[in-house]
NUTORMI-652789 format. One record per residue (C-alpha): residue number from 1; x, y, z; residue in three letters. Coordinates in steps of 0.05 Angstrom, whole numbers. Example, Ala and Ser with C-alpha at 12.3 -4.5 7.8 and 13.67 -1.06 7.14 Angstrom:
REM NUTORMI-652789
{1,{246,-90,156},"ALA"},
{2,{273,-21,143},"SER"},
//
This chain:
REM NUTORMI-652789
{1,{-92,-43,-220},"UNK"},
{2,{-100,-95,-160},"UNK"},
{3,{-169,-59,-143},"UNK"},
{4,{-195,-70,-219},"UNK"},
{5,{-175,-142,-222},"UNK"},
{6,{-198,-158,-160},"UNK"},
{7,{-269,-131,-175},"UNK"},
{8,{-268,-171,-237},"UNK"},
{9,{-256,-230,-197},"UNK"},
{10,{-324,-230,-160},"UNK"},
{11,{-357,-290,-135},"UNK"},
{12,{-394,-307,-205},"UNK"},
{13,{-338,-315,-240},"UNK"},
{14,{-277,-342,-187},"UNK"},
{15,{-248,-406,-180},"UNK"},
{16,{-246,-439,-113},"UNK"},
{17,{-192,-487,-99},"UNK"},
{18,{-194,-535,-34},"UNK"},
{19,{-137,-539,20},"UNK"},
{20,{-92,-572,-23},"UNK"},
{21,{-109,-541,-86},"UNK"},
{22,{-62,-468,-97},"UNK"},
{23,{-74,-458,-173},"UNK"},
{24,{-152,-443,-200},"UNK"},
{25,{-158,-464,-272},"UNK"},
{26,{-203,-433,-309},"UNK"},
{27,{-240,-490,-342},"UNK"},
{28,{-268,-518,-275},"UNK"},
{29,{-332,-552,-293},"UNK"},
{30,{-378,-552,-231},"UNK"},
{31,{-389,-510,-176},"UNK"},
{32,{-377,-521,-97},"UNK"},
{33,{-410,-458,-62},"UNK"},
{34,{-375,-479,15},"UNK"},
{35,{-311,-467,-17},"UNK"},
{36,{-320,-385,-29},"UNK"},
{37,{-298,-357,42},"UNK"},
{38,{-225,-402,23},"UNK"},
{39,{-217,-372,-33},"UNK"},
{40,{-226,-299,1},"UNK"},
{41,{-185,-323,55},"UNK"},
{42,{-128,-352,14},"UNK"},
{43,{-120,-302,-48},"UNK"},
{44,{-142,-236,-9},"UNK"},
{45,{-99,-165,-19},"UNK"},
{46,{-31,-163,22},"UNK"},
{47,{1,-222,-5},"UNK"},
{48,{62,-236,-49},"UNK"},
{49,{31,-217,-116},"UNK"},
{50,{48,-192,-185},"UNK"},
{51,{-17,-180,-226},"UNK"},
{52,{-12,-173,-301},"UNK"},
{53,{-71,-137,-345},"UNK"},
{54,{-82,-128,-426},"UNK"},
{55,{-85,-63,-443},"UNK"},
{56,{-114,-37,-523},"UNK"},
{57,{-114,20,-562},"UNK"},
{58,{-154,31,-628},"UNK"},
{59,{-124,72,-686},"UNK"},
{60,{-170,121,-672},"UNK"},
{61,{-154,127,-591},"UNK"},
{62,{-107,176,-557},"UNK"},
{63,{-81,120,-500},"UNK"},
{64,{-92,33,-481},"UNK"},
{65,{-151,26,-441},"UNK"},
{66,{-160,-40,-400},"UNK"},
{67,{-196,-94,-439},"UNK"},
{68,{-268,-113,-431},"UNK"},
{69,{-252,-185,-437},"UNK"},
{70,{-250,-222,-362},"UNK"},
{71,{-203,-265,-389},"UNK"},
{72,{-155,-206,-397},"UNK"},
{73,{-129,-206,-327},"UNK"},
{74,{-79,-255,-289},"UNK"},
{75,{-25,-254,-216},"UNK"},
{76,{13,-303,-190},"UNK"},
{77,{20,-309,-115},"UNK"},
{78,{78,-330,-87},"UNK"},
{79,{90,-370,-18},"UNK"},
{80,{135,-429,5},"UNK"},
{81,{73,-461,33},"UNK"},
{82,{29,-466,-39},"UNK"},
{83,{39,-541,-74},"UNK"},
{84,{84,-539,-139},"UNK"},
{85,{38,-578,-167},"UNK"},
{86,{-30,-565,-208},"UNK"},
{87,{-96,-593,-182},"UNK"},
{88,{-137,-615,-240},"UNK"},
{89,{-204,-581,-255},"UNK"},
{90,{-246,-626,-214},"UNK"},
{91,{-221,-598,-151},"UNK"},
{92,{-239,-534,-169},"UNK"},
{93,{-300,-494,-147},"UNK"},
{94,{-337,-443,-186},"UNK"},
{95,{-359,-434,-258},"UNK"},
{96,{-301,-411,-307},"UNK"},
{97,{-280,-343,-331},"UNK"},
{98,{-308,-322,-398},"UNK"},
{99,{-266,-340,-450},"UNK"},
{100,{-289,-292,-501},"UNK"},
{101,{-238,-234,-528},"UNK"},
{102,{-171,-221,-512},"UNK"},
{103,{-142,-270,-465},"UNK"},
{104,{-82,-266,-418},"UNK"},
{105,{-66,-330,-382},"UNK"},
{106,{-13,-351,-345},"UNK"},
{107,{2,-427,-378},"UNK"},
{108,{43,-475,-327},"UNK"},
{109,{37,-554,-357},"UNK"},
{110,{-17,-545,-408},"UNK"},
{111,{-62,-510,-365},"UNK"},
{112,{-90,-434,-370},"UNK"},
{113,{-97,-401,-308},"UNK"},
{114,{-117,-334,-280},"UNK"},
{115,{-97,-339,-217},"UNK"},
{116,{-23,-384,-196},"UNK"},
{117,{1,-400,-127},"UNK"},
{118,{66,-419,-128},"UNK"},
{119,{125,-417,-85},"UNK"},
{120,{173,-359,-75},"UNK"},
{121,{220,-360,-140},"UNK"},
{122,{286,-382,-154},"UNK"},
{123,{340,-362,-213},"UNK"},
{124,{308,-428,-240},"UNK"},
{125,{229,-406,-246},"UNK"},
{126,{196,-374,-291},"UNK"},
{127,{130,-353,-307},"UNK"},
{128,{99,-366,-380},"UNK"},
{129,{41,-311,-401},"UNK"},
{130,{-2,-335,-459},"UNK"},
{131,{-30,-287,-502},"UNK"},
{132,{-90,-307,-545},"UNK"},
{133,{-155,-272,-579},"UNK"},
{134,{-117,-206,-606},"UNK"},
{135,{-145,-171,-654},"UNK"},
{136,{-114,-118,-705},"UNK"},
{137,{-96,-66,-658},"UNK"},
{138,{-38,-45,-611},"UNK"},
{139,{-41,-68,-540},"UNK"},
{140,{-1,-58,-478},"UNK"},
{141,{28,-104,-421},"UNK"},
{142,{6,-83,-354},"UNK"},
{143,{54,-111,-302},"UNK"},
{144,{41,-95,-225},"UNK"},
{145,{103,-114,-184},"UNK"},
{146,{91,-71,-123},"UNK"},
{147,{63,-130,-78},"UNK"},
{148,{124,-170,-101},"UNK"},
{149,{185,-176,-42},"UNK"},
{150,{228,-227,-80},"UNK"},
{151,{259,-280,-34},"UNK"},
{152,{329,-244,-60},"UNK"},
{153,{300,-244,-132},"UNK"},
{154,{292,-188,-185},"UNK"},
{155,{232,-205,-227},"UNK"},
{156,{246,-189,-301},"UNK"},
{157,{204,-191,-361},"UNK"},
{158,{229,-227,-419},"UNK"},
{159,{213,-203,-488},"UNK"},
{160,{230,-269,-531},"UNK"},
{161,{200,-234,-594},"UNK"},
{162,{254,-171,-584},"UNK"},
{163,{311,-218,-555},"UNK"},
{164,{307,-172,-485},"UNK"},
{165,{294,-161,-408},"UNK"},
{166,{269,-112,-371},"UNK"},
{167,{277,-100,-301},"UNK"},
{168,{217,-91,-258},"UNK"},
{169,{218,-46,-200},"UNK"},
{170,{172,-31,-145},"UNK"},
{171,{129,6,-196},"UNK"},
{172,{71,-7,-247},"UNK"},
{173,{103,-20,-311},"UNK"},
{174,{74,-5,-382},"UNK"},
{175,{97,-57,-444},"UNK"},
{176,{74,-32,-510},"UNK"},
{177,{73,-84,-568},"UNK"},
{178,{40,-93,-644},"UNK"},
{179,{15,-163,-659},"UNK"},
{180,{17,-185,-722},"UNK"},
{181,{-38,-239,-723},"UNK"},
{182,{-2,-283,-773},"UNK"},
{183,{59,-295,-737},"UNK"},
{184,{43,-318,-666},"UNK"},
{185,{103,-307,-647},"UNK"},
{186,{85,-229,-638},"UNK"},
{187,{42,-236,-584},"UNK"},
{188,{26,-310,-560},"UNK"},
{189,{86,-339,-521},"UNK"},
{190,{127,-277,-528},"UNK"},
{191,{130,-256,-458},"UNK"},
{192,{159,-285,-395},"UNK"},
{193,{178,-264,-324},"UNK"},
{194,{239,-300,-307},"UNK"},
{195,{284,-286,-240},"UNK"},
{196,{351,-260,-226},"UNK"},
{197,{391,-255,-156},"UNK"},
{198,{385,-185,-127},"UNK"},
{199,{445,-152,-113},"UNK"},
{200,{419,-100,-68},"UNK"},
{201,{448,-105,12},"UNK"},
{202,{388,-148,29},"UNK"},
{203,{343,-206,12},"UNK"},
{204,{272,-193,41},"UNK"},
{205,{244,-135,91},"UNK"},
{206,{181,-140,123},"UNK"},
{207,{138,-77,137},"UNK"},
{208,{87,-68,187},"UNK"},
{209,{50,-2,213},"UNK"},
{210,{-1,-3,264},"UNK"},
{211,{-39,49,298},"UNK"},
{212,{-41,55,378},"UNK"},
{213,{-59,101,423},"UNK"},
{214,{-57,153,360},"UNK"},
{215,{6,135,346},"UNK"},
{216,{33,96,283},"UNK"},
{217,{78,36,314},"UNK"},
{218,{129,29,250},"UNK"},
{219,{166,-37,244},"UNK"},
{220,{208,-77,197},"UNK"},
{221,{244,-140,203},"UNK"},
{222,{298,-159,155},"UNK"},
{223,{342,-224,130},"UNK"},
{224,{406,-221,93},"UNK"},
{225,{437,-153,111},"UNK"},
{226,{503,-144,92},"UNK"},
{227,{534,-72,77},"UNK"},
{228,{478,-36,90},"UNK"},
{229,{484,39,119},"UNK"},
{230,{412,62,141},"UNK"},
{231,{342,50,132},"UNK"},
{232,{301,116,113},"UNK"},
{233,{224,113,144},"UNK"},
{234,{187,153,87},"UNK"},
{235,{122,178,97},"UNK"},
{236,{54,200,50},"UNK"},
{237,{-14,224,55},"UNK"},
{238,{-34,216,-15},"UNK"},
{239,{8,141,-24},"UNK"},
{240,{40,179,-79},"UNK"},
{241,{99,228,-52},"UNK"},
{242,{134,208,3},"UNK"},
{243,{184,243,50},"UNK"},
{244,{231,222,102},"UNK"},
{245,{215,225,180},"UNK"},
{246,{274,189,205},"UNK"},
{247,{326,150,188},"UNK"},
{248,{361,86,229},"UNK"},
{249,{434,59,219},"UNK"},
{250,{425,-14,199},"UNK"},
{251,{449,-64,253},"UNK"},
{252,{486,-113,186},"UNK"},
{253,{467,-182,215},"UNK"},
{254,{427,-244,185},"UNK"},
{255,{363,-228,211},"UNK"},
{256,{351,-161,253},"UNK"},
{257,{280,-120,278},"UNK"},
{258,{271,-46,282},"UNK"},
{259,{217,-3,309},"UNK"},
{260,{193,64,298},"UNK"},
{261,{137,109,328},"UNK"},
{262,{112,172,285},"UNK"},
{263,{67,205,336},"UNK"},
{264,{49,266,282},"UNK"},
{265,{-15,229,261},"UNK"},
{266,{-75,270,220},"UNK"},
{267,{-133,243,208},"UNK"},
{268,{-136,197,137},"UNK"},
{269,{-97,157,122},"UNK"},
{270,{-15,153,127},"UNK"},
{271,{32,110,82},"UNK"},
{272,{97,86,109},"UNK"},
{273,{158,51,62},"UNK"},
{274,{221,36,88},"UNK"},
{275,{282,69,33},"UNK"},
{276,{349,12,41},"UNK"},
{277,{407,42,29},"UNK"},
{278,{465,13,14},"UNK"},
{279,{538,33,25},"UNK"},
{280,{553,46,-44},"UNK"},
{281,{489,82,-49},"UNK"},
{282,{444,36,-77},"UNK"},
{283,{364,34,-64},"UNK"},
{284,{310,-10,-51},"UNK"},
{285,{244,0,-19},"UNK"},
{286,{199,-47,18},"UNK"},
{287,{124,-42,8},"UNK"},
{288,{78,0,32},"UNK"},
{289,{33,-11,97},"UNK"},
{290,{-33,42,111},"UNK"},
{291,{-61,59,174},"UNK"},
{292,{-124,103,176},"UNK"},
{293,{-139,142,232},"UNK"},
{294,{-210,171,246},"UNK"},
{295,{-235,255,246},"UNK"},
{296,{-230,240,320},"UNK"},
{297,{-186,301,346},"UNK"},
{298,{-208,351,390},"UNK"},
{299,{-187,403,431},"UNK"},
{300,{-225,421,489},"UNK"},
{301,{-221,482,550},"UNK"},
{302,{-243,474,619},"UNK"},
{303,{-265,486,671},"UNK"},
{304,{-326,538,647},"UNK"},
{305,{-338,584,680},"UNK"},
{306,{-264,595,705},"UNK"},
{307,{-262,613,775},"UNK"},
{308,{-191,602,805},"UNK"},
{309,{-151,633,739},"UNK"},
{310,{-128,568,712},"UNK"},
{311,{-152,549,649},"UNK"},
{312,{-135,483,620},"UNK"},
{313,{-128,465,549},"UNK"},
{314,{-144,383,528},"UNK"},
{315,{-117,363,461},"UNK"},
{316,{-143,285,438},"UNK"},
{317,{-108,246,384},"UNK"},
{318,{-85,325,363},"UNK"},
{319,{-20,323,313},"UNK"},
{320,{45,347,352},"UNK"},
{321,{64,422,336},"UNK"},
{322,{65,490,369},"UNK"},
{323,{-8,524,390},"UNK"},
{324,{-29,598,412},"UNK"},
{325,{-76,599,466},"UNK"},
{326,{-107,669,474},"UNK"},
{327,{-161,698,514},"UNK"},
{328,{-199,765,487},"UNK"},
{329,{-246,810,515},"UNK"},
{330,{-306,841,483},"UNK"},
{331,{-269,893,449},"UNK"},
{332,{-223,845,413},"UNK"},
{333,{-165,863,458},"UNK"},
{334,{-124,797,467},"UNK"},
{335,{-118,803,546},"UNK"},
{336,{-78,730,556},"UNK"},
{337,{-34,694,509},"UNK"},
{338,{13,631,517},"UNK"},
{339,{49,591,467},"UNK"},
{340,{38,514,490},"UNK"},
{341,{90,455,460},"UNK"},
{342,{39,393,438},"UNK"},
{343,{87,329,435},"UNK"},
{344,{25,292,405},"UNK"},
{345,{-31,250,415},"UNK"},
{346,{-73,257,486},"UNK"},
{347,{-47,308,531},"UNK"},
{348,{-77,376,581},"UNK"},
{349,{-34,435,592},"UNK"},
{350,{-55,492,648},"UNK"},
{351,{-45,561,647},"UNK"},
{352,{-52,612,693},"UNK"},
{353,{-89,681,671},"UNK"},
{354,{-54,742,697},"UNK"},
{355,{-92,775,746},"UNK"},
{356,{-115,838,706},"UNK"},
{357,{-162,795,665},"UNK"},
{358,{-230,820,708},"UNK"},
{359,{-293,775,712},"UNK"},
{360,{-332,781,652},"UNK"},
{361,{-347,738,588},"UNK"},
{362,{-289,720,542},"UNK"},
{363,{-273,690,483},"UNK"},
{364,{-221,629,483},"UNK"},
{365,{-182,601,415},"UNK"},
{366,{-130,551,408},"UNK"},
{367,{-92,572,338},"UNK"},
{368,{-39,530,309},"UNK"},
{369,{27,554,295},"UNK"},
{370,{37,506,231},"UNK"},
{371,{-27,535,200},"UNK"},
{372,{-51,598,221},"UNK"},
{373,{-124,570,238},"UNK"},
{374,{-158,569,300},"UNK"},
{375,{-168,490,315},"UNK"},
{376,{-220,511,380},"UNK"},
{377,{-252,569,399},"UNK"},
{378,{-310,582,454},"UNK"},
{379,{-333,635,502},"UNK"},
{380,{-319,624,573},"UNK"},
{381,{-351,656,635},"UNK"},
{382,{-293,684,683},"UNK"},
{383,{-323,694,757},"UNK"},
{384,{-264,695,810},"UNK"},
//
């Protein structure tokens, strides 16, 4: 839900904090305009985040839907280099949230706030959600742990209403619950996110995929190995299934880098996670980076017209795979054919017709072996 809560946190109703502010309070009582591009700057996407949302559900509604209420939306971002501290209102920037309808706050020292910096966690740390405006219907804790890596912790949430924890993996997690407006204790303090040491073969891996040259450059650094047997590169085009391309035996030591290239790029986009797997067969996954690459591939033929019997085929930023190149006459009759190996990416390939192909008009196309469709076809002039 990091795209809905991050539209809900437009410039209207943000909180800016200065340099030395990391927590935005919600009941900042002026404005300070210069302060907008830090707060882009400093709570943007790609940080160490978990985002927590109030979900409802009517007795007359089939599934929780997201509440209306701006107040109904919270994270906590996590980084050694935010203050421990809490900067009072007046250092704040922008008007506050509504404070009408359901409200989900995170409460550190008195204070309600929708957004927290704080540093990474410890078994010590915990984080306190307030719950407040319910009304008489069941609702639903939203918790988004994906942006989360941990510093060597496994974020749990706390039910103190139930007496019990729950895990929370590198998925969105769904808590359903039934207030019961006279006892506070249902819904208002119940919940908490409190910290445990991992015990998966590592403490923190850092993914990073960029794309050169139409290549994705895959890398990952990592602290804290220890019995670790391989790291699987996975690999989606919807950022939903993923598949393995290759796998690398772990090196074991304190800090280590690894580097990947995937030259099989298509146009879109392309998800990469790195799977950790332990020894005895345990799993963890590190997050996921994105590239996008550009309807920029192309295959061309040249020269035109042919006059020596060498015809060249140009692939750009083409996916690797096996292709058909075949020349046919007027009557359909394939007079030339030639299977040609793409590695990927920017390469020409020549091929030499055989002699029996007379002067004359022809038709060219370049099919791939993967698909069955023709990815190029043209008419060339032949004139020896």
């Amino acid at each position: 839900m990091k795209k809905v809560l991050l539209l809900l946190l437009s410039v209207s109703t943000l909180a800016v904090f200065a340099a030395s502010a990391k927590s935005i309070v919600r009941n900042t009582p002026k404005v300070n305009k210069a302060r907008v591009s830090q707060l882009k700057k400093n709570w943007g996407t790609g940080l160490n985040e978990i985002y927590f949302q109030l979900n409802y559900k009517q007795t007359t509604d089939v599934s929780y839907q997201p509440s209306s209420s701006q107040s109904a939306y919270s994270k906590v971002v996590f980084d050694n280099a935010y203050s421990s501290d809490i900067i009072g209102p007046e250092d704040q920037g922008l008007p506050p949230f509504g404070m009408g309808g359901e409200q989900l706050t995170i409460l550190q020292m008195g204070n309600y706030l929708s957004i927290q910096g704080r540093q990474l966690p410890t078994t010590m740390d915990t984080i306190q959600l307030d719950i407040q405006g319910l009304s008489a219907v069941d609702y639903q804790l939203q918790i988004d742990p994906t942006g989360f890596t941990g510093n060597g912790m496994v974020a749990f949430l706390y039910d103190a209403y139930l007496k019990k924890a729950i895990a929370l993996s590198d998925t969105i997690y769904y808590y359903n619950f039934v207030p019961t407006l006279a006892n506070a204790a249902t819904y208002q303090d119940r919940f908490t996110i409190i910290f445990k040491k991992s015990t998966l073969p590592i403490t923190n891996i850092y993914l990073s995929a960029v794309l050169k040259d139409g290549e994705a450059s895959i890398n990952w650094k990592t602290i804290g190995e220890s019995n670790v047997a391989r790291y699987d590169i996975e690999k989606s085009t919807d950022g939903n299934t993923f598949h393995t391309i290759n796998s690398i035996s772990a090196k074991n030591a304190f800090a280590a880098s690894y580097t990947y290239t995937d030259v099989n790029i298509l146009s879109g986009n392309s998800y990469y996670r790195i799977k950790v797997v332990s020894n005895k067969g345990e799993v963890t996954y590190s997050k996921v980076s994105t590239i996008t690459k550009s309807n920029t591939s192309s295959v061309g033929i040249y020269p035109n017209p042919l006059i020596n019997n060498v015809v060249n085929v140009k692939f750009t930023d083409a996916a690797s795979g096996k292709y058909l190149l075949s020349v046919i006459n007027s009557l359909g009759q394939r007079m030339f054919s030639k299977e040609i190996q793409h590695s990927g990416g920017t390469a020409s390939y020549s091929s030499t017709l055989n002699n029996n192909v007379a002067n004359g008009m022809y038709k060219v196309s370049v099919v791939s072996a993967t698909t069955g469709k023709a990815v190029y076809e043209t008419n060339i002039l032949i004139a020896k």
